[in-house]
C-alpha positions in Angstrom: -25.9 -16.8 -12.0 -24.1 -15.8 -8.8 -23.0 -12.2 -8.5 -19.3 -11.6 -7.4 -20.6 -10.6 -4.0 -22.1 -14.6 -3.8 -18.3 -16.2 -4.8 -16.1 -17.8 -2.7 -13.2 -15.5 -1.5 -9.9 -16.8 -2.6 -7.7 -17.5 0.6 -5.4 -14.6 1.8 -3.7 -16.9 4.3 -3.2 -20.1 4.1 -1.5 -22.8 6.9 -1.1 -26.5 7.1 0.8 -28.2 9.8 2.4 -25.2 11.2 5.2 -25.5 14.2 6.9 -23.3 15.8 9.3 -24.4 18.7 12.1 -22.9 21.0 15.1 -24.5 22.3 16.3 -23.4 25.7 19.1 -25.2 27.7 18.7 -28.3 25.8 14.9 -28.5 26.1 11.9 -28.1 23.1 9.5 -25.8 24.2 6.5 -25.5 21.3 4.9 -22.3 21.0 2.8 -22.3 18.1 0.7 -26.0 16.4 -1.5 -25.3 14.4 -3.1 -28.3 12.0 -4.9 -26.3 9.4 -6.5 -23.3 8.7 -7.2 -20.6 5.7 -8.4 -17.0 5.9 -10.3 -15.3 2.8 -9.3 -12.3 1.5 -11.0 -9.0 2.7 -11.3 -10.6 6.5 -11.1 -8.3 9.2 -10.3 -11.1 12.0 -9.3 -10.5 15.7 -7.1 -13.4 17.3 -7.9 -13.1 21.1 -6.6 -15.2 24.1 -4.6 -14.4 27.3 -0.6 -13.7 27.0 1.9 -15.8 26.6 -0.4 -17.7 24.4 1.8 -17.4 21.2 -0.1 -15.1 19.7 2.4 -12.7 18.5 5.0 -15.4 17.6 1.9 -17.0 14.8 1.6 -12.9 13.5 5.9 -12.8 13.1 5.7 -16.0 11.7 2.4 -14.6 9.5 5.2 -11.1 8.4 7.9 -13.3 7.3 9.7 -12.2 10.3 10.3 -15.3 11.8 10.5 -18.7 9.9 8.4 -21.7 11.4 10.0 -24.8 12.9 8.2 -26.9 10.2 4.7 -26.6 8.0 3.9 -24.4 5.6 2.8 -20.8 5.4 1.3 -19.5 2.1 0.2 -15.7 2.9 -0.7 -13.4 -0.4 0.0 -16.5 -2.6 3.6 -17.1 -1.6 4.7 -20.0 0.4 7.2 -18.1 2.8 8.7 -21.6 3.3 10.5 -21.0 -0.5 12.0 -18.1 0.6 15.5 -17.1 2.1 15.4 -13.6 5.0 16.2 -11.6 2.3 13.5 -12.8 0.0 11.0 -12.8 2.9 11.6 -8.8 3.6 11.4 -7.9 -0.1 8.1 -10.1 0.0 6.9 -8.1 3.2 7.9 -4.8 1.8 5.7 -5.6 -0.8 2.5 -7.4 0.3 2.2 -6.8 4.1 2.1 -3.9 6.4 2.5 -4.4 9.7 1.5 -2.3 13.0 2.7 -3.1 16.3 2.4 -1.9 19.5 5.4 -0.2 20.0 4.8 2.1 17.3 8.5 2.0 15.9 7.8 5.7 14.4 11.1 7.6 14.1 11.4 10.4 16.6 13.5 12.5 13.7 11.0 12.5 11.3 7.5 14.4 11.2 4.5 12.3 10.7 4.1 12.9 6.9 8.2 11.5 6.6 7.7 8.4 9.0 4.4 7.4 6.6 6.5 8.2 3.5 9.1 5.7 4.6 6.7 3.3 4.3 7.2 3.1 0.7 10.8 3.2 0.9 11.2 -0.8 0.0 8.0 -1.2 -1.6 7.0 -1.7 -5.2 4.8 1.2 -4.5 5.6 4.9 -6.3 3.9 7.6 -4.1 4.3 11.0 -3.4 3.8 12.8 -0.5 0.7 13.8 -1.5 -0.6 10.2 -1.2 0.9 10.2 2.3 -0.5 13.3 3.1 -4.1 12.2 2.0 -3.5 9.0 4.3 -2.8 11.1 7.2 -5.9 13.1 6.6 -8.2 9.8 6.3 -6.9 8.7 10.2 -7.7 12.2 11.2 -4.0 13.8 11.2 -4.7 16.3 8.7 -3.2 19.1 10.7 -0.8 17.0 12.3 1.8 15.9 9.1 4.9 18.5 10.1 5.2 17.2 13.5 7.1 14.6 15.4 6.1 11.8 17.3 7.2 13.8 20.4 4.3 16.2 19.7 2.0 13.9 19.1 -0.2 11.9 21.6 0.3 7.9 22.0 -3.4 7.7 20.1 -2.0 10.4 17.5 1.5 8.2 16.9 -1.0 5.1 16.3 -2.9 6.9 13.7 0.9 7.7 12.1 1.6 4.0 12.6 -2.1 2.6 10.6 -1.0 5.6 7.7 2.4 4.1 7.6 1.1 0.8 6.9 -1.4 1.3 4.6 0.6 3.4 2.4 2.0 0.9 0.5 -1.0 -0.3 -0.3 -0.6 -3.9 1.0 -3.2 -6.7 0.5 -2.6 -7.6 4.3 -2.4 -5.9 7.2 -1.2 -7.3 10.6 -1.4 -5.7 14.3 0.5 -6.9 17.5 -2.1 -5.2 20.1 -2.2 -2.2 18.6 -4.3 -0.6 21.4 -2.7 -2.2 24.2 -0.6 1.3 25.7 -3.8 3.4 25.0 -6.8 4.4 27.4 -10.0 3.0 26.5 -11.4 5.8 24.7 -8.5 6.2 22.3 -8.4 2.3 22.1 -11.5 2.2 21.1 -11.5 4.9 18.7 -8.2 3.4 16.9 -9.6 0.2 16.8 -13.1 1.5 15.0 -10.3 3.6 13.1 -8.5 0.4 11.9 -11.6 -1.3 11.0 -12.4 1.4 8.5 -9.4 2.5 6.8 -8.7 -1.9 6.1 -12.1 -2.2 4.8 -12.1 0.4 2.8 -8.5 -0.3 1.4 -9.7 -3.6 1.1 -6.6 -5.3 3.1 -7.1 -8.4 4.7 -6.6 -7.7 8.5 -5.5 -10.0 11.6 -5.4 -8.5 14.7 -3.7 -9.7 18.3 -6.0 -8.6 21.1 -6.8 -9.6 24.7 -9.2 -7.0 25.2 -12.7 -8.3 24.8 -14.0 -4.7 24.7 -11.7 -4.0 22.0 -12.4 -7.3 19.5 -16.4 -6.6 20.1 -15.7 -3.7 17.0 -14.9 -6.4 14.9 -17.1 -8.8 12.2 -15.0 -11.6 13.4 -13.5 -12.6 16.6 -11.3 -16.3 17.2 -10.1 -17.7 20.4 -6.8 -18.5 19.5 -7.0 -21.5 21.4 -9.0 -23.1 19.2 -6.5 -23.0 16.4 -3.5 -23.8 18.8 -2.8 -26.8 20.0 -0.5 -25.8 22.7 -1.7 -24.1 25.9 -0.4 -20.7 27.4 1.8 -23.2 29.2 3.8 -24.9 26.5 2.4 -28.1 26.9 0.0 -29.5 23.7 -3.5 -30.8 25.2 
């Protein structure tokens, strides 16, 4: 008999005949086409490819924060397509943490209060002695009563992982998390990220363009060859 190590992973993300398009002065422009494809839960997966490629448009549409042009998108066992905005951000609040590049930490609040607000619109009771053991585990142990202002653009990032993970969500997405970092603290959040999703166990999907950066991961896709559109706009 096959140990629950051997079974198949039940799908964390599931898409079939997404599309996402823009209309500019009349004019279609696609973005995202993507025919099929299903990630299994517990993946740590960097998407990689050059900008402008639509990368961060297929992670919004991933968050619920933006609503594809047609298809469907079941992500933690919800097709987003049933939902309304408001349903999609409960949903979010709920299932998926998301980091992005600009850090969106609130300069009023220490570390320990911007991780704590993570919680805020989640189904998750915490104390601040959960968010205080998540800022230990990225290395901030000594850094919870101050403000992003104090803090380094590596240190913020760390804030930024904590605050995402607090709410204990089964996926975690990152817009180029590393991109406004040097290489050493990219590296070292990246390794960091890694880590703390594995041993959460969230699902990760991570933007990147940095080959250096997606080497640190167990599994690296060109987003290229799930898009049918080219950096360009035009499909192949």
């Amino acid at each position: 008999m096959p140990s629950a190590a051997d079974m198949p992973r039940p799908p964390v993300i599931v898409i079939r005949d997404l599309r996402v398009a823009y209309t500019s002065q009349g004019a279609v422009l696609p973005i995202v086409d993507i025919p099929e494809w299903a990630l299994p839960e517990g993946s740590l997966v960097v998407l990689e490819g050059p900008s402008g490629s639509g990368k961060s448009t297929f992670l919004n549409v991933l968050g619920g924060l933006l609503p594809p042009t047609s298809g469907q998108v079941t992500v933690c066992g919800v097709d987003l397509g049933t939902l309304d905005e408001a349903g999609r951000d409960r949903w979010r609040a709920d299932h998926v943490g998301i980091i992005f590049q600009g850090l969106n930490l609130l300069q009023g609040f220490t570390a320990l209060e911007n991780v704590m607000l993570g919680m805020t619109f989640s189904h998750v009771t915490g104390s601040w002695k959960d968010a205080t053991a998540l800022l230990g585990e990225v290395g901030l142990a000594q850094r919870v009563h101050h403000r992003p202002s104090d803090l380094s653009l590596g240190e913020q990032q760390r804030v930024a992982i904590a605050r995402a993970l607090v709410k204990r969500p089964r996926l975690i997405l990152a817009d180029e998390p590393t991109g406004s970092l040097d290489p050493r603290n990219a590296t070292d959040i990246s390794i960091l990220l890694r880590r703390v999703c594995a041993d959460h166990g969230c699902s990760l999907v991570m933007v990147c363009h940095q080959p250096e950066i997606a080497a640190h991961f167990p599994q690296r896709i060109a987003f290229t060859t799930l898009n049918r559109v080219s950096p360009s706009g035009v499909a192949p």
